[in-house]
N, C-alpha and C positions, 0 to 999 in steps of 0.2 A: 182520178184515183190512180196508186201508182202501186205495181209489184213492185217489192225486194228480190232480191237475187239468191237470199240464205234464209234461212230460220230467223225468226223475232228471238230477242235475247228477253228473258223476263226480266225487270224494274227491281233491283233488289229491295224489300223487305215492304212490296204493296200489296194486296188480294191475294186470289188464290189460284193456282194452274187454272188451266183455260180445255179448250180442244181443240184437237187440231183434226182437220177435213184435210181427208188426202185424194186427190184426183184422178184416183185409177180404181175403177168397178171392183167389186169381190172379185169377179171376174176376169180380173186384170186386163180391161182393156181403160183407156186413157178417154178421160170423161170429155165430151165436148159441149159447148163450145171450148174455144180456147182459151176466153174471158172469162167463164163463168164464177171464176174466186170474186173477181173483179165485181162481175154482176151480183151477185149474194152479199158482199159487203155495201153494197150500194143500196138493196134493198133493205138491208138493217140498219144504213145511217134514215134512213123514209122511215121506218119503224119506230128509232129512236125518235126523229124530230116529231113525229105527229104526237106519239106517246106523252114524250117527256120535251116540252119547248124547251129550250135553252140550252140543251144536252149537246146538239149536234158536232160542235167541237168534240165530246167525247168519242164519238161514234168512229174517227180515228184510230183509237185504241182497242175497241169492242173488237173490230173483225177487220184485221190486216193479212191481205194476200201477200204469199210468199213462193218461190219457187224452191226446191229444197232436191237437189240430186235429177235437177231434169223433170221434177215433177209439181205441178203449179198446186198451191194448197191454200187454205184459210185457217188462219189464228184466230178461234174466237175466243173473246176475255170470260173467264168466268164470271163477271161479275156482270155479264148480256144478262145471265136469267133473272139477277136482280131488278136491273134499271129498266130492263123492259123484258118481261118475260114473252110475251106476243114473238118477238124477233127470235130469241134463245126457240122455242120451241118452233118456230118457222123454219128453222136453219137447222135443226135436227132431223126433223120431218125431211125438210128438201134429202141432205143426207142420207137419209133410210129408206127413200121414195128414189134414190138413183141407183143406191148400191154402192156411197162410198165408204169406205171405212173411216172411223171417225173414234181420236186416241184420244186420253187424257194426254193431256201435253203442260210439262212444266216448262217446256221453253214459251208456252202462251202468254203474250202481254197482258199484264195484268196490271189495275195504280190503286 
């Protein structure tokens, strides 16, 4: 699994915005581990493939870590609560269970 270094650009004219998980507490302190985008996207390509066989290729697109201003985050696709809602509401939960904030994000990949 690999970070980007900027924001995902969204797919023009596919789905619909996404969310974006941002890495630092309400609290502003800087969430750790240091992987942890890494690891949450990982857990949702498991999500996907159990869920939905054949998907796993999608699961690429569902929740892509990105760094954005020094701060490591996760792009989830909107269309996670779709394909597999179990993940979309795992990935929330984790989110509101750490204290990160968590935006509507039109730059979310979305197809």
């Amino acid at each position: 699994m690999t970070t980007i270094d900027h924001p995902p650009n969204r797919i023009p004219g596919f789905g619909r915005a996404g969310h974006r998980i941002v890495g630092v507490t309400h609290g502003g302190k800087q969430f750790r581990p240091g992987d942890w985008a890494e690891r949450l996207a990982g857990v949702i390509t498991l999500f996907v493939k159990e869920r939905r066989p054949g998907r796993g290729v999608a699961s690429t697109w569902l929740a892509i870590p990105f760094v954005d201003a020094g701060v490591r985050c996760l792009s989830v696709s909107g269309e996670l609560a779709e394909i597999c809602p179990e993940a979309f509401e795992f990935v929330m939960r984790f989110a509101e269970d750490n204290e990160l904030p968590v935006h509507a994000d039109e730059l979310a990949i979305s197809r």
